[in-house]
C-alpha positions as YAML, in Angstrom:
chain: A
units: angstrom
residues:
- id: 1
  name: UNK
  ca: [3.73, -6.26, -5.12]
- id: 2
  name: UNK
  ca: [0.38, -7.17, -3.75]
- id: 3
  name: UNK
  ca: [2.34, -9.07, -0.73]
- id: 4
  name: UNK
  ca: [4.41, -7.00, 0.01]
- id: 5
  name: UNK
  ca: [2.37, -3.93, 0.41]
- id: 6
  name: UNK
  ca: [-0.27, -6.45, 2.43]
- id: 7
  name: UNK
  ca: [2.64, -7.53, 4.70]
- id: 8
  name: UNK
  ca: [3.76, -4.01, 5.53]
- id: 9
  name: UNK
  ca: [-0.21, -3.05, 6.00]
- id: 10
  name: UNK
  ca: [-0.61, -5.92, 8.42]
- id: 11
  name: UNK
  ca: [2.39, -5.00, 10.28]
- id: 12
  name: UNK
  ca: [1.19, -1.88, 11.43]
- id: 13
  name: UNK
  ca: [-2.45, -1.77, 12.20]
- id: 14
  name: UNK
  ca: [-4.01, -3.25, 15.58]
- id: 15
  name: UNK
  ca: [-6.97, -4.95, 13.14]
- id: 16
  name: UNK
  ca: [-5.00, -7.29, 10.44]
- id: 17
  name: UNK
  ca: [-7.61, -9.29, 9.48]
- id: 18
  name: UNK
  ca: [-9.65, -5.91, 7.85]
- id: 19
  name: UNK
  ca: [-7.07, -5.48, 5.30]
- id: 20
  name: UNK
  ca: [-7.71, -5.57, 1.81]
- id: 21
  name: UNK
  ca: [-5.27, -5.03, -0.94]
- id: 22
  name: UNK
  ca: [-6.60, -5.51, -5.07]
- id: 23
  name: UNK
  ca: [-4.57, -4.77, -7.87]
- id: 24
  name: UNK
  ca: [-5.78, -3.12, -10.88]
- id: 25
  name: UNK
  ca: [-3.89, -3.13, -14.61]
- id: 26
  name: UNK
  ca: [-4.27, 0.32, -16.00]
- id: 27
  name: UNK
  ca: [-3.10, 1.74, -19.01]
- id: 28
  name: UNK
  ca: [-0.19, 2.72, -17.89]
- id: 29
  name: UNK
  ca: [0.27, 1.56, -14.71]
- id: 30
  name: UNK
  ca: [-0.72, -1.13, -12.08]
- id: 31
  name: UNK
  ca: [-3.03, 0.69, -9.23]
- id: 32
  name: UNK
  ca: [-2.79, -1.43, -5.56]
- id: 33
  name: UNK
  ca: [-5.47, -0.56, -3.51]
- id: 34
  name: UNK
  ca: [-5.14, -0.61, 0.00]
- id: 35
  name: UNK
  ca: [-8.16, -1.03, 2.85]
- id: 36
  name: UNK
  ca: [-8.49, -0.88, 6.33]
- id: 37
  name: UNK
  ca: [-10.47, -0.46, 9.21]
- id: 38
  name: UNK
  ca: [-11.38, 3.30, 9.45]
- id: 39
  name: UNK
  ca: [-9.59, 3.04, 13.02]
- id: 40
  name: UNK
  ca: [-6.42, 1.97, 11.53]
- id: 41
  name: UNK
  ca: [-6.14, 4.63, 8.78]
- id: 42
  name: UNK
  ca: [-4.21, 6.90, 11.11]
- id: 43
  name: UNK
  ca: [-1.63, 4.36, 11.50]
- id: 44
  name: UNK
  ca: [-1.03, 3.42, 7.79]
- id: 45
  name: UNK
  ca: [-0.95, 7.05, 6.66]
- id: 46
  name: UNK
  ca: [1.51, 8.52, 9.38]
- id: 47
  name: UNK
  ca: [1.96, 11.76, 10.95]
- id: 48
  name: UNK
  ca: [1.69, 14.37, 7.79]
- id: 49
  name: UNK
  ca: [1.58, 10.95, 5.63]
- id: 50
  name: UNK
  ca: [5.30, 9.83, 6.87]
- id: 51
  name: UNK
  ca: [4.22, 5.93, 6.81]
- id: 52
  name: UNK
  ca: [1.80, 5.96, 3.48]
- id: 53
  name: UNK
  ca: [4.78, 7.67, 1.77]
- id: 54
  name: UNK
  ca: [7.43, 5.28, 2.97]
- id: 55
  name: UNK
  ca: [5.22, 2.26, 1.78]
- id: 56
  name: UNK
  ca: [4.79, 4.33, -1.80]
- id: 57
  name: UNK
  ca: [8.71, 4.29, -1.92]
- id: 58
  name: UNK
  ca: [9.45, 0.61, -1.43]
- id: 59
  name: UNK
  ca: [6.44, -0.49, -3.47]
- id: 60
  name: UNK
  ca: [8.17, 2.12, -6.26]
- id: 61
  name: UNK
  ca: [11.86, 0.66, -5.51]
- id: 62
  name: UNK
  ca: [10.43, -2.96, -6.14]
- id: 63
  name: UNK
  ca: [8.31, -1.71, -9.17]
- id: 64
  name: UNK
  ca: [11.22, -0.26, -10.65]
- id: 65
  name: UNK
  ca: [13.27, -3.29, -10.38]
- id: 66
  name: UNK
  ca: [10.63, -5.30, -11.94]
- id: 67
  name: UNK
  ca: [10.27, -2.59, -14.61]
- id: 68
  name: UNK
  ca: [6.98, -1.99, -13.82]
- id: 69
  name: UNK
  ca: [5.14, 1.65, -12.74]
- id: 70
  name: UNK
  ca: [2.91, 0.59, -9.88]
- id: 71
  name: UNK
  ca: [0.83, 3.44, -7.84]
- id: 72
  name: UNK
  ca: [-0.29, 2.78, -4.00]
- id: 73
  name: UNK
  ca: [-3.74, 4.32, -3.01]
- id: 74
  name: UNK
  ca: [-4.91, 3.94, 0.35]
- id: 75
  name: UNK
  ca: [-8.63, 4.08, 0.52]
...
């Protein structure tokens, strides 16, 4: 999960090498945290947060396949 929300990240901000992703094991679900440059946050959360909730709904499709529950947060 980790590589593929770092992969889509990458893809769409002009400053690749700033982004971070960790993933934390809660009690109920995993928690991926995503960082970038403050420049780039426009471009990962989208026009009225288009992008940030695409990547939320393949990370959830690929979760759910993996029968996992896995929550995106971009910080």
């Amino acid at each position: 999960m980790e590589e593929l929300v770092e992969v889509l990240a990458k893809a769409l901000v002009d400053q690749p090498d700033k982004v971070e992703v960790n993933m934390i094991k809660g009690e109920k679900a995993y928690v991926i945290e995503l960082r970038v440059a403050s420049e780039d946050m426009g471009k990962v959360i989208g026009r009225q947060g288009k992008i940030a909730r695409a990547i939320r709904t393949v990370v959830k499709a690929a979760a759910t396949k993996q029968h996992k529950k896995v929550l995106v947060e971009i910080v």
